[in-house]
PAFI-883495 format. One record per residue (C-alpha): residue in one letter; y negated, x negated, z negated. Coordinates in steps of 0.1 Angstrom, whole numbers, plus 5000, padded with zeros to 4 digits. Example, Ala and Ser with C-alpha at 12.3 -4.5 7.8 and 13.67 -1.06 7.14 Angstrom:
2
a504548774922 s501148634929 
END
This chain:
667
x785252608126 x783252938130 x784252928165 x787552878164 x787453188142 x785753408162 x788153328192 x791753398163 x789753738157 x789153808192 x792753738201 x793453938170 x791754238179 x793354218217 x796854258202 x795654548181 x794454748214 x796954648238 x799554778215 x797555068205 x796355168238 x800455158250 x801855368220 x799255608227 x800055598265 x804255708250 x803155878222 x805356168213 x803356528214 x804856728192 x807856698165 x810356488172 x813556468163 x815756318129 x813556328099 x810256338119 x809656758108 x810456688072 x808256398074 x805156618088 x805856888066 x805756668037 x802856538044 x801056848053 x801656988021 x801856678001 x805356747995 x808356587982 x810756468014 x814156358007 x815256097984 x813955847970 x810755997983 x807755808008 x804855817984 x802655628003 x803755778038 x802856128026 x799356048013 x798355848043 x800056118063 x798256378050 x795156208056 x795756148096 x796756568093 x793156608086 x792056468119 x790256698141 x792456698170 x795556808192 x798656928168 x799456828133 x803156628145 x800556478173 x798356338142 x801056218118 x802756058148 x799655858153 x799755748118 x802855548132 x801355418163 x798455268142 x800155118118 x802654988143 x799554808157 x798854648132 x801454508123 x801754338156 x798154178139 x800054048112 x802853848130 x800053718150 x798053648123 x801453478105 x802553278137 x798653148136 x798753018102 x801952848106 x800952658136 x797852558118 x799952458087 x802852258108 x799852098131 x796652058111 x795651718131 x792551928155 x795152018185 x793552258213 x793052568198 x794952758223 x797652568214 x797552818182 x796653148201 x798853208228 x801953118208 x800753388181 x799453648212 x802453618228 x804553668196 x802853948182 x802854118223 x807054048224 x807554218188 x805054468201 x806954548231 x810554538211 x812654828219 x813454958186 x810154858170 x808255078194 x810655388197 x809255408158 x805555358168 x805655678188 x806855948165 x806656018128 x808855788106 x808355568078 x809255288095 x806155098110 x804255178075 x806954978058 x806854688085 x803154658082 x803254588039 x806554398045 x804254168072 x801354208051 x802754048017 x804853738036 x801053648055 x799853648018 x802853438006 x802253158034 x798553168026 x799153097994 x801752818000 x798452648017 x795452777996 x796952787960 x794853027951 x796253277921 x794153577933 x796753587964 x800053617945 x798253887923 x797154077960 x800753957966 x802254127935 x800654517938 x800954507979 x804954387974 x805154707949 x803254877968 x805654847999 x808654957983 x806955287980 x806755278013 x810655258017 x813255077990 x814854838025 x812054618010 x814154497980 x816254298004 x813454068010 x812753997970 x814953667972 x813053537998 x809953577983 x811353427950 x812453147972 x808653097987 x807153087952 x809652827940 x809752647963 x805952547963 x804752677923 x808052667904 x806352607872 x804752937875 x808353147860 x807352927828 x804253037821 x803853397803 x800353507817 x800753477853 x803953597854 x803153907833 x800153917853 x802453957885 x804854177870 x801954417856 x800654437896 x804054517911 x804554747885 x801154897893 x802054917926 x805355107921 x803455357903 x802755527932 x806455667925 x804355887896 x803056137931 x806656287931 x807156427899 x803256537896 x803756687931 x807356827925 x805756997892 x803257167916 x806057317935 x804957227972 x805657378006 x808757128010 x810357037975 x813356807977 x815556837946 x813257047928 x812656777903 x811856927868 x812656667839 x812856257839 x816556247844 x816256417877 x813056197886 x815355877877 x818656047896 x815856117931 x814255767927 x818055607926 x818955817958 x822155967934 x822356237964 x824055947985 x826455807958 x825955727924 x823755447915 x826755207908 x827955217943 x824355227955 x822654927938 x825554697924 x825654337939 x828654447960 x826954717977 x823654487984 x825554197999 x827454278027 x828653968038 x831954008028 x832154218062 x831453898084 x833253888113 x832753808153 x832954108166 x829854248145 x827453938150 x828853988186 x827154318180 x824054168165 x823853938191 x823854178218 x821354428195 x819154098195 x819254048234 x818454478239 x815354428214 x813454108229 x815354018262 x816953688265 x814653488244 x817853298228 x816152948241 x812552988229 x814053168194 x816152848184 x812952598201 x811452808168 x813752618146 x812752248159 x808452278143 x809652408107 x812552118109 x810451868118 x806851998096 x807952248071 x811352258059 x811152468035 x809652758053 x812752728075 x815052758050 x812853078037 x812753228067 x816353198072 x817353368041 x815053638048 x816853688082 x819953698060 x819553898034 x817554158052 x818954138087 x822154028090 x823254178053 x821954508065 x823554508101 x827354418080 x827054708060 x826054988090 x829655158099 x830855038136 x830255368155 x827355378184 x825855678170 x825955528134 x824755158148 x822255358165 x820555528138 x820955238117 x819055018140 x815755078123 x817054928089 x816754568107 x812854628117 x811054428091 x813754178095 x812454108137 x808953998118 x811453698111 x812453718148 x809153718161 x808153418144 x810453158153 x810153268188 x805853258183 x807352878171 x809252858202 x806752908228 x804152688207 x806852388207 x807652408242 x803552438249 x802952138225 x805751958243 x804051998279 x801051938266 x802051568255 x804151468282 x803351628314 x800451688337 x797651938330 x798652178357 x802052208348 x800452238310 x798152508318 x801152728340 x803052718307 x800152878288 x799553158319 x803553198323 x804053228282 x801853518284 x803653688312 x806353608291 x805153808263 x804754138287 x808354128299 x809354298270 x806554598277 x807654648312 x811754658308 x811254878275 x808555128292 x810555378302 x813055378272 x810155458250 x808255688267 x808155998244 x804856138258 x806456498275 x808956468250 x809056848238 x812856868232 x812556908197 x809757158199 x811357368223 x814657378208 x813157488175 x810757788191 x814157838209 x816357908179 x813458088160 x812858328196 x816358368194 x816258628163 x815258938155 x811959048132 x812658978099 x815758808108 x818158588077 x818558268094 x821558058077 x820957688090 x823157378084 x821956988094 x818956808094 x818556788128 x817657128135 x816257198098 x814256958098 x812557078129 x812257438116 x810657298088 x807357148110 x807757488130 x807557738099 x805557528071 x802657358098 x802757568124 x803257888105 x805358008136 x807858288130 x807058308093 x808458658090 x812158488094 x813658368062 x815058008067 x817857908042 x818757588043 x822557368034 x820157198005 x820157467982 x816357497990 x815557097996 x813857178025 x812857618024 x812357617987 x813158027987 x816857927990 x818558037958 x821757927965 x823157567976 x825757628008 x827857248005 x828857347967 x830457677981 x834357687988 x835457878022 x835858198003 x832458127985 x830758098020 x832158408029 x831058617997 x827858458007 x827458608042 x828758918025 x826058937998 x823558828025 x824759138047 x824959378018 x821659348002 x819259478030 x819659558065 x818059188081 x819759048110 x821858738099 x821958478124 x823558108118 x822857808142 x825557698162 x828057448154 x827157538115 x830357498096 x830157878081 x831558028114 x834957878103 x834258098073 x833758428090 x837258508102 x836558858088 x832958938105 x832058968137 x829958678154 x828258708187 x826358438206 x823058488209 x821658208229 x821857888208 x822158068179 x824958298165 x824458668148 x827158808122 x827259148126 x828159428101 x831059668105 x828159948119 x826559718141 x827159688176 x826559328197 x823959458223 x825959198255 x822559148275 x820659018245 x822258618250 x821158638289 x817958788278 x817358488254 x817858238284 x815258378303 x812758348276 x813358028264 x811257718273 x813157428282 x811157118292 x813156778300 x817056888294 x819057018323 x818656788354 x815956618332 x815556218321 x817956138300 x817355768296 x814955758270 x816555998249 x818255878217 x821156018201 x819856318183 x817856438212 x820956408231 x822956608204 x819856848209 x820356888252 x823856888241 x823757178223 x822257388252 x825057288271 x827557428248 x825557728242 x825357798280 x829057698284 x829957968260 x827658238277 x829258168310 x832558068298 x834058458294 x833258488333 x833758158345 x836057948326 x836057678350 x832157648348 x831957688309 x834357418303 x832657198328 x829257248303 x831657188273 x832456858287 x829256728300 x828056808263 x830556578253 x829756308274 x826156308270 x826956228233 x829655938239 x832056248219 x829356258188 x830956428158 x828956688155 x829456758192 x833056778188 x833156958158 x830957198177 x833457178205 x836457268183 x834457578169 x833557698205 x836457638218 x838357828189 x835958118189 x836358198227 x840658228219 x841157868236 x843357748208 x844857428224 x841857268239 x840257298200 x843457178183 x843256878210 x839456778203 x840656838165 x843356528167 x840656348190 x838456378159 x841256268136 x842255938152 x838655798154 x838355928114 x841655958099 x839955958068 x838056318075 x839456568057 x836956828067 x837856788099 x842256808095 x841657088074 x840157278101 x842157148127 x844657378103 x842457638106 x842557658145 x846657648140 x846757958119 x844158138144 x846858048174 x849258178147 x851257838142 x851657898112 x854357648102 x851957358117 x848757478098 x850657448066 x851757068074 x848056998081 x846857178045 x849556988025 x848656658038 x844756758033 x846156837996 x847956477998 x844456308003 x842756587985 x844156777958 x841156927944 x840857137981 x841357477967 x840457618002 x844157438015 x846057547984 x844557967992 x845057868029 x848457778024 x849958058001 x848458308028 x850258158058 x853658148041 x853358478032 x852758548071 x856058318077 x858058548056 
END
């Protein structure tokens, strides 16, 4: 018994370095894109990120900034490479225990390994699971507590012993700390527990007992209020009394807890249909290669042995996989994001196809030759590394420095002591690792959309501002001391500005005062001091969509530096921009501003209707395709496109203003 031990452990710790040793061969450098900066930053200052808050990411994070090498987003990206690790451990360790549990009769103990090796080496190698492994998300933390309390459950279902279900209890609490997606799995676990101790929601002590751990557990929850009290270098919400604790912790900032947590929300199977488990299917097939075969072989063990685990595992897959996936909007960028939702859902995944490979082993084992038997067990591992070899080259982030770049770029892009006005994550975010870990260009003074979410100085919050307010903003801004005010491009403001002047500087934009002059070489002087690593002419493949909206954005930068000499060229770099991003929103929103700022009126008021017929419901976007009618002085046709944004929206005081002054202009 000792033996056969030793040689799970060993097998244990060989999955634990072999992934390990390949995140840290594509491990990302520096900050990455999405919420990677806020992430860092948060946990460089033991901050408050953005609702309903990572507890349990930031304190670990902060710990791994304390290492004594290489660059703080290096360290905290680590953090996600090692737990990534192991929680290819804990699917081995599960597929293990289940074999054991389905065959307990004394059959060849490889039998047991190499199904569990090469189950934890294919969810190892998945494509989604290992673009999170490499940078610094939440994601792989959550997957490891997620893996860590169903290997608990299952030991328990054989060991019966109550001091698991408490370990159980506190790590499950623990885990939603780690990110709220774990709620989805609570009816599964329900399910385990009744289905093998059902007499245990009778009796008072145990189940108070477990209810006191998971509470415990959640109380991790108590770091954001004691650190939002402090007032830390990144302070989401600014949190100050319970009801804004309880309104952060409910995510109220994406909808109001109704439509976030009512039964409707959570179960999305209303939305079933062909077409999207024709797109889970093919998500499936992208993640672990075409393992349909072995997967459903998973089925045949727990049919045959363990029944109920099949059933449990199946409503798992359900309620945290499939559920999720209905509920994601059908648009690639959206579907792409979204992806990572379905992560601790492939733990599911992994399993039946561990069970696969060990029934089709088991199978050769009792009815064929030994040769033939013994190929099986070389070719399933072989197997198990297909998945590392075809997803190689979409993962590897390790001279990934888009991010980086693009940040120092903006920042190098401004004036000392410089007002920078900045709108969208994807470039705040970044700022945020640049200016709070780095300390780079600290004498610029970030605002951010979030009313000071993210650069707690900001005193005013930019998405509860009308058009007009935006504009008396820019013109308090410019007013109250003589800093340069620059905005990033494609920020909605510019729409704002008709009565300022706005000159391209690079990727960024300045609004000038009525004394100031544009100096025309300072855009061409930007390009030549910008570093850009890996964006024109560079490897695109492994880029995901906000890197892409990142090389994107140089291209309509440069488009509209070369545009006012070379039309033909500019609009050729306005068009690739759009294509590298499949037509993203944000692209073409930045599209229809560029377009509309360099006089091209039609080709903006064409992208606008573009926009329109993929979103008819985007209000934003027809009222500002009314804008760029009234600036080509079609007067009559900006007021049709105001009065049906009223139709939809008649709260829009901007359309009501918008449209009094064009008819006066038609009269």
């Amino acid at each position: 018994m000792g033996y056969s031990i030793r040689q799970q452990n060993r097998f244990g710790l060989l999955v634990f370095f072999l992934s390990f040793i390949i995140y840290l061969l594509t491990l990302c450098p520096a900050v990455y894109t999405g919420d990677s900066g806020e992430l860092i930053a948060a946990a460089y200052t033991l901050g408050v990120p953005h609702a309903p808050g990572y507890p349990l990411y930031c304190l670990l994070g902060k710990l791994f900034t304390l290492l004594p090498f290489d660059s703080i987003a290096y360290r905290v990206n680590l953090l996600s490479a090692f737990f990534a690790s192991l929680s290819c451990v804990i699917v081995y360790l599960i597929v293990a225990l289940l074999i054991k549990i389905i065959q307990p009769d004394g059959s060849p103990l490889i039998n047991r390994l190499i199904p569990a090796f090469g189950a934890a080496i294919i969810f190892a190698g998945s494509n989604t699971f290992w673009s999170q492994a490499v940078v610094a998300e939440v994601y792989t933390l959550y997957v490891f507590f997620i893996g860590l309390c169903l290997l608990i459950l299952i030991k328990w279902t054989k060991d019966k012993k109550n001091s698991l279900l408490c370990w159980f209890s506190f790590l499950y609490g623990t885990s939603i700390t780690c990110h709220q997606l774990g709620l989805f799995f609570a009816p599964g676990f329900f399910l385990i527990i009744l289905f093998y101790q059902p007499r245990i929601f009778i009796r008072p002590k145990p189940l108070f007992i477990m209810l006191g751990l998971f509470t415990l557990g959640l109380c991790l929850y108590l770091y954001i209020p004691i650190r939002a009290l402090s007032d830390p270098g990144l302070n989401w919400n600014r949190i100050r009394d319970f009801k804004g604790f309880m309104g952060y912790l409910l995510r109220s900032q994406y909808g109001n807890v109704e439509e976030n947590f009512t039964l409707g929300h959570l179960l999305n199977l209303r939305s079933l249909s062909l077409e999207r488990l024709k797109w889970l299917g093919d998500l499936f097939t992208s993640e672990f290669g075409l393992v349909w075969p072995v997967l459903f072989a998973g089925f045949l063990p727990l049919l045959f042995k363990a029944r109920r685990y099949l059933v449990v595992f199946l409503a798992i897959f359900i309620l945290s996989g499939v559920n999720i996936w209905l509920g994601i909007a059908p648009t690639p960028r959206d579907m792409y994001i979204s992806r990572v939702y379905l992560l601790a859902s492939y733990i599911i995944v992994a399993i039946f196809i561990g069970l696969g490979i060990f029934y089709f082993i088991d199978l050769a084992r009792r009815n064929v030759r030994k040769p033939l038997y013994c190929c099986l067990l070389a070719g399933s591992c072989v197997f198990a590394f297909i998945s590392f070899l075809s997803n190689y080259s979409k993962n590897d982030q390790s001279r990934n420095y888009i991010a980086y770049d693009f940040g120092r770029n903006i920042l190098n892009s401004m004036e000392k002591d410089a007002v920078f006005l900045g709108e969208g994550d994807n470039v705040l975010f970044i700022l945020a690792y640049l200016n709070i870990c780095e300390k780079i260009r600290t004498d610029v003074l970030i605002y951010d959309d979030n009313g000071g979410d993210v650069f707690k100085d900001t005193p005013f919050s930019i998405p509860d501002l009308d058009r007009e307010g935006r504009s008396d903003l820019v013109a308090t801004l410019l007013a109250r001391d003589r800093r340069p005010l620059y905005v990033n491009l494609g920020n909605s403001i510019l729409l704002s500005l008709d009565k300022y002047k706005k000159e391209q500087v690079g990727i960024a934009y300045r609004i000038l005062r009525e004394d100031e002059e544009f100096d025309p070489g300072s855009g061409k002087k930007c390009w030549q001091n910008y570093q850009i690593r890996d964006v024109f002419g560079g490897w695109l493949e492994n880029k995901d969509y906000l890197n892409l909206e990142l090389i994107a954005g140089y291209y309509v930068a440069l488009g509209s530096e070369v545009i006012r000499s070379d039309r033909l060229q500019g609009v050729e770099l306005y068009q690739t921009a759009a294509k590298l991003t499949q037509n993203s929103r944000f692209i073409q929103q930045t599209l229809v501003m560029s377009y509309g700022l360099q006089g091209m009126y039609e080709e903006s008021i064409r992208i606008s209707k573009k926009i329109l017929e993929a979103e008819p419901a985007d209000i934003e976007a027809r009222y500002n395709l009314g804008i760029t009618y009234a600036l080509a002085a079609r007067y009559e046709e900006a007021v049709a496109v105001w009065s049906e944004v009223l139709n939809r929206d008649p709260n829009f005081a901007d359309a009501k203003r918008y449209i009094e002054r064009a008819q006066r202009l038609l009269n």
